[in-house]
C-alpha positions in Angstrom: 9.5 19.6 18.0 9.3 16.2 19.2 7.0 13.7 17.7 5.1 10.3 18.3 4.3 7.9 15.9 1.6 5.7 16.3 2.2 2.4 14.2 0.7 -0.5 12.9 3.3 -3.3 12.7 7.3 -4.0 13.3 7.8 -6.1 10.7 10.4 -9.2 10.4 11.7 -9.3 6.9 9.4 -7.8 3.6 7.4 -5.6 4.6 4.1 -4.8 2.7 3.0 -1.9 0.9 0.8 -0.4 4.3 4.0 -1.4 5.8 6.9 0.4 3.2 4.6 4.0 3.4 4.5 3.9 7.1 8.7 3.8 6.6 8.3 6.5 4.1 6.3 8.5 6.7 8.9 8.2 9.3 11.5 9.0 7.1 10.7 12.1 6.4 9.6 13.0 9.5 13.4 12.2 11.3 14.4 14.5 8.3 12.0 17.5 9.2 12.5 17.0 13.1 15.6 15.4 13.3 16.1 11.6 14.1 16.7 12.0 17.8 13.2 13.8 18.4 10.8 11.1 16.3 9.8 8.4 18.6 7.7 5.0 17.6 4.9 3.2 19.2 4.0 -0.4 17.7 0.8 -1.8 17.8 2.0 -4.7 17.1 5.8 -6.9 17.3 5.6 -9.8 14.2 8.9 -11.0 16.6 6.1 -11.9 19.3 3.3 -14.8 18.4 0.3 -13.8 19.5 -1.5 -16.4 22.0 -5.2 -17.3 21.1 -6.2 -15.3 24.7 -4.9 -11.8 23.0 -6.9 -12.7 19.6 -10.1 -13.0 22.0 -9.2 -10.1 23.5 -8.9 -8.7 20.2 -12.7 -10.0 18.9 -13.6 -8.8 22.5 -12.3 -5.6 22.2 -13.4 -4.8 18.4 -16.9 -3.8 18.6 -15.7 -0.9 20.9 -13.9 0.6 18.6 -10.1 -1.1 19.6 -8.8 -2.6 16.1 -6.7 -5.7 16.8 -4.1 -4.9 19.1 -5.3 -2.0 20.5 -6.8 -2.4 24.0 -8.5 0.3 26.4 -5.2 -0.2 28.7 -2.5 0.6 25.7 -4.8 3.1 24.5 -4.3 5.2 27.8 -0.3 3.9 27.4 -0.4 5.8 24.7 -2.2 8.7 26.6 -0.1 9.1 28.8 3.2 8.7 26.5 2.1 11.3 24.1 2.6 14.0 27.3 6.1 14.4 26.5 5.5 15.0 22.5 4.3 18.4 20.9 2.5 15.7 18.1 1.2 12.5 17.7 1.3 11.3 14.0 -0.8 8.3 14.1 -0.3 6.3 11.1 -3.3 4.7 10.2 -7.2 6.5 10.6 -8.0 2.7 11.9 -6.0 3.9 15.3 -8.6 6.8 15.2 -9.6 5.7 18.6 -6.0 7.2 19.6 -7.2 10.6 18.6 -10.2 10.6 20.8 -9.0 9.6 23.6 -6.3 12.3 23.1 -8.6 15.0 22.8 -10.9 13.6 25.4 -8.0 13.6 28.4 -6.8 17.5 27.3 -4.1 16.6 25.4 -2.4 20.3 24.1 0.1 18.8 21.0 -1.1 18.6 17.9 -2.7 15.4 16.6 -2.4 14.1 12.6 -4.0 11.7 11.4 -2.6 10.0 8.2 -5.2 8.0 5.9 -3.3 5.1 4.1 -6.5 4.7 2.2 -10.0 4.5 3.6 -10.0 1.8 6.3 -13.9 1.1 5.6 -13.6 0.5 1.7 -10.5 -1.3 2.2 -11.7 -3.5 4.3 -14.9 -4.5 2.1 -12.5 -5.2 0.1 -10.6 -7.7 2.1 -13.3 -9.8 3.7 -15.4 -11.4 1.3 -19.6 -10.7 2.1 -20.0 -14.4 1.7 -17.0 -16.2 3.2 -15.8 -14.1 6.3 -17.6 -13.4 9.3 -15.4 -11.0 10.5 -16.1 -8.8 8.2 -19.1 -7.5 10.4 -16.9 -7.1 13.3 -13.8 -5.3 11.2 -16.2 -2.9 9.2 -17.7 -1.2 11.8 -15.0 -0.9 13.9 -13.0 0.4 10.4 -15.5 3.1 10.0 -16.3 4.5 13.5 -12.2 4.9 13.8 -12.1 6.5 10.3 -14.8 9.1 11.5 -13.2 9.7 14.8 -9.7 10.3 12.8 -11.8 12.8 10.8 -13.8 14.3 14.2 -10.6 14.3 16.4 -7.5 14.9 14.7 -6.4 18.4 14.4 -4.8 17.7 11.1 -5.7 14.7 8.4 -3.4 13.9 5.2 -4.9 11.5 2.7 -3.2 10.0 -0.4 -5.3 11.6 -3.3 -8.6 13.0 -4.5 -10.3 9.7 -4.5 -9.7 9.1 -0.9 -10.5 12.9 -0.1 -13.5 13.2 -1.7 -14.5 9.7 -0.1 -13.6 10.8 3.3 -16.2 14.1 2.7 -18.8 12.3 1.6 -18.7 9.6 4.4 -18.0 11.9 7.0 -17.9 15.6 6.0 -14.5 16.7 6.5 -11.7 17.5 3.9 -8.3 16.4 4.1 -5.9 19.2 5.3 -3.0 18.0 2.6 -2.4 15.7 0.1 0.7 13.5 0.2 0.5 10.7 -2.2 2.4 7.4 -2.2 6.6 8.2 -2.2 9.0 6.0 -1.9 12.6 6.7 -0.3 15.0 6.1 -3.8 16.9 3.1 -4.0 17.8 2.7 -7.3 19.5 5.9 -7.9 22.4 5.5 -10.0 25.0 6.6 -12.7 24.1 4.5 -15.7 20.8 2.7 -16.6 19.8 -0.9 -18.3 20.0 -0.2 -21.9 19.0 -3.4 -23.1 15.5 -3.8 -25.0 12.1 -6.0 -23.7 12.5 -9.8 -24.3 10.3 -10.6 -27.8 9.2 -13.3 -25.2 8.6 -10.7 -22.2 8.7 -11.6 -18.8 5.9 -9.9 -16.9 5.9 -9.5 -13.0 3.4 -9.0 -10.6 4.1 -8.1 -7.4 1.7 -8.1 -4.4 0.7 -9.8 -1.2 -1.4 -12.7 -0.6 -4.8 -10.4 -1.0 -8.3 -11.1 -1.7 -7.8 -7.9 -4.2 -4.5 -8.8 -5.6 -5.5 -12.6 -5.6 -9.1 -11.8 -7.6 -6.4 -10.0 -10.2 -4.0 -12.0 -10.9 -6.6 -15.3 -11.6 -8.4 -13.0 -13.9 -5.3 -12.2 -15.7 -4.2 -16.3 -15.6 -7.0 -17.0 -17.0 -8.5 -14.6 -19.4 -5.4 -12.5 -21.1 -2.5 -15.2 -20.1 -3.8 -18.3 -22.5 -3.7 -14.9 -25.8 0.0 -14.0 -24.9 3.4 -15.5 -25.1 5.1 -14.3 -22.2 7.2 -15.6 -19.0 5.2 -14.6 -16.1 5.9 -13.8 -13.0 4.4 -13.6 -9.3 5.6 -12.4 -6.7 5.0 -11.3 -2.8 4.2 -12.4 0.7 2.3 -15.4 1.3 1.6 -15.9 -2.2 3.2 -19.3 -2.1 -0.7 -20.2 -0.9 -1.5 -20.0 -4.9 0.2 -22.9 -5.5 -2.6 -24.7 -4.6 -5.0 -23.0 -7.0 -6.4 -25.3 -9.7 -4.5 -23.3 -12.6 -1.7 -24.1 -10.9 -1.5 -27.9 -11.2 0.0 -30.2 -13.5 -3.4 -31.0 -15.3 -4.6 -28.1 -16.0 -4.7 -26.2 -19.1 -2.6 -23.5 -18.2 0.1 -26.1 -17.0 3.8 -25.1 -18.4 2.7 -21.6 -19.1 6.0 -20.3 -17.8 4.2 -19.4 -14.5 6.4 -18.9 -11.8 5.3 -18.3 -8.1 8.0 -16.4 -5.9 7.2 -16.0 -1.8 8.6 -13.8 0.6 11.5 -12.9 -1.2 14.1 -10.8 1.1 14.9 -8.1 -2.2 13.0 -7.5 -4.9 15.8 -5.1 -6.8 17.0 -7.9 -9.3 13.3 -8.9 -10.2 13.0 -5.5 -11.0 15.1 -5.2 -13.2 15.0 -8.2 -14.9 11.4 -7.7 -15.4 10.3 -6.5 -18.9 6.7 -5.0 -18.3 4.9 -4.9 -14.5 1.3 -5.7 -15.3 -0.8 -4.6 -12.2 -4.3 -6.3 -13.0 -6.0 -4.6 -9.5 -9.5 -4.4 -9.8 -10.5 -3.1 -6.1 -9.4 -1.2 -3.2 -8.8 2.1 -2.1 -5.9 4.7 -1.2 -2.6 4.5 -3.8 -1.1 1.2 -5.1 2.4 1.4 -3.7 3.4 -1.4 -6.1 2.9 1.3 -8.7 4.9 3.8 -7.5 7.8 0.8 -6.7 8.2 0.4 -10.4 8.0 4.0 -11.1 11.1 4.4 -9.0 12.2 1.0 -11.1 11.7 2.8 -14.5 9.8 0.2 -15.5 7.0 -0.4 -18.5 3.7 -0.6 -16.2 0.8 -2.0 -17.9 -2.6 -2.0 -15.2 -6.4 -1.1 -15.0 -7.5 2.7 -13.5 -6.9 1.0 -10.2 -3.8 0.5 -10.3 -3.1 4.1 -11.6 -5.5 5.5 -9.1 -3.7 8.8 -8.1 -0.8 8.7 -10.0 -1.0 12.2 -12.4 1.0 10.8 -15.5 0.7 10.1 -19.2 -0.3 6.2 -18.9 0.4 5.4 -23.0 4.1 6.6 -22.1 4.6 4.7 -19.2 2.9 1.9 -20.7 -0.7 1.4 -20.7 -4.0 1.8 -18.8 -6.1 -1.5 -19.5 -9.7 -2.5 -18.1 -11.3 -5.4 -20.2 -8.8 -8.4 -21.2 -8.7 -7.8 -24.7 -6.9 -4.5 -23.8 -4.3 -6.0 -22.1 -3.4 -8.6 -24.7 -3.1 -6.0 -27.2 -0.9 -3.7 -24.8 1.5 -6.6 -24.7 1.3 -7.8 -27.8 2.8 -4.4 -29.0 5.5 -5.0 -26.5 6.1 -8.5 -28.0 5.8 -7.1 -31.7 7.9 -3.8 -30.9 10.3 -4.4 -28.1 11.6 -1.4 -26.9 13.6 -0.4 -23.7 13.2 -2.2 -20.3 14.5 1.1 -18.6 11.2 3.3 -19.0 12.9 6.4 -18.4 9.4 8.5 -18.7 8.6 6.3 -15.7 11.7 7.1 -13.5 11.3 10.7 -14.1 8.0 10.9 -12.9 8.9 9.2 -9.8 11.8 10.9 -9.4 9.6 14.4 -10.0 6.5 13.7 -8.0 6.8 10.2 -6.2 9.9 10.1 -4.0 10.0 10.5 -0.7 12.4 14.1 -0.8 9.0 15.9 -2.2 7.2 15.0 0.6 9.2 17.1 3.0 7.1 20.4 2.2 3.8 18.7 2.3 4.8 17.4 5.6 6.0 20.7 7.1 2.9 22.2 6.2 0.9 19.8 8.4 3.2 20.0 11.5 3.9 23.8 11.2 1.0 25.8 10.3 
């Protein structure tokens, strides 16, 4: 079986949570077909700076269907590629335009579609109603590839219920499997941390410079941070840009609150483990949180809001905590602060080592590509 992946972005240095499933996909997919048989199509090369003539070409493009990058002549580059491949395993439902255009020109593989979340909620999500106007280019085109990923594709996998039952209700079709966020172990080892949470905890968040992540983390400076006595910590791409928030300078209240802003950091590991709780304050989106199944693998004390948990089948109180309203929070880590207890959450390691990592995502694969 040889197979074609269709894929977003090759990234230069930490890649983001789209980014670190898209490896997980491939993965297991060199595993099930062998290495030598999976080949990679990139949308898009971060080692080449895009001139402002391919952005137009981009805007041009959009409202036809061709998310950035995509253009009707790589679109039939891809066409004609795909010839030599029994399937093409596009990696994102906003490529659905990929799956048409397979179907249209006769194409005789197989064609899966895998749904990182629902492009169309996602993206409301990411561009505000008020402040970006290309949020009425990217929505439309977001949802007419989503539908033509559902129309086209002979096979769909989608991360969990939510997404599924999202997908039917937009667009009346049912995903064919189920393969929620799995991550590829890296911390496997002999011997664990043993060592108990700081009574002055450090907290971590990790995420990108996002609306949805950005929206969380404020709310949690601002409304559970000023009732705790913690170290706290953020980090992940581009989030250097919240340096500039007004919590963030010298004369604001919040100043010397131990907050610590960490950008583009080449490997997360040691934060990891020196981190005492993950709080994942995520409010919006749609898919799985991959940060949550990062510190699953971590064994780490996760405290976040249904969000953040979206998906994940586990008892929350022994992983940590499901929280919604601030006060909830605070009292989650209070009890932390009150009764420390071990930073290696080994409840949390075994459920990512029993339902989250990549090796039980072979079977769930197979299923798609053999059947």
């Amino acid at each position: 079986m040889r197979i074609l992946i269709i894929r977003y972005k090759k990234t230069l240095g930490v890649p983001e949570g789209g980014e670190q499933g898209s490896e997980k996909n491939l993965i297991v997919l060199r595993q099930i077909a062998g290495e030598e048989n999976v080949d990679t199509y990139f949308i898009h090369d971060e080692a080449h700076r895009r001139t402002p003539m391919e952005y137009l070409q981009g805007i041009v493009y959009m409202p036809f269907g061709y998310y950035f990058g995509l253009t009707p002549r790589r679109v039939n580059e891809i066409v004609g590629k795909a010839q030599r491949y029994d399937v093409v395993f596009v990696d994102r439902s906003v490529f659905g335009i990929v799956a048409k255009r397979l179907k249209e020109t006769g194409y005789k593989g197989r064609v899966v579609c895998f749904f990182h979340n629902v492009e169309a909620v996602y993206f409301s999500a990411k561009y505000s109603k008020r402040l970006s106007p290309m949020r009425w280019l990217v929505l439309p085109c977001a949802d007419r590839n989503d539908r033509w990923s559902c129309r086209y594709a002979d096979r769909t996998i989608a991360l969990s219920t939510r997404d599924d039952d999202e997908l039917f209700r937009r667009y009346r079709r049912r995903a064919d499997q189920l393969v929620p966020v799995a991550f590829v172990d890296r911390y496997k080892q002999d011997s664990y941390p043993t060592e108990l949470t700081a009574k002055k905890p450090l907290c971590m968040f990790l995420g990108a410079y996002f609306p949805a992540n950005v929206e969380g983390i404020e709310w949690f400076v601002k409304n559970v941070l000023p009732q705790v006595d913690i170290r706290m910590q953020i980090v992940g791409k581009g989030m250097e840009k919240l340096k500039e928030a007004d919590w963030m300078k010298p004369d604001h209240v919040l100043a010397g609150r131990n907050i610590e802003v960490l950008s583009n950091v080449p490997n997360l590991d040691p934060l990891f483990e020196a981190a005492d709780i993950m709080v994942l304050p995520i409010f919006k989106g749609s898919g799985m949180k991959v940060k949550t199944c990062e510190s699953l693998m971590f064994g780490k004390n996760i405290i976040g809001t249904p969000e953040a948990w979206s998906g994940y089948e586990l008892d929350y109180s022994k992983a940590g905590a499901c929280c919604l309203e601030a006060d909830e929070f605070v009292a989650a880590i209070q009890e932390f602060c009150d009764h420390p207890r071990p930073r290696f959450n080994e409840y949390s390691r075994h459920v990512y080592v029993n339902q989250y990592s990549a090796d039980r995502m072979v079977d769930k694969f197979r299923a798609v590509l053999d059947d």
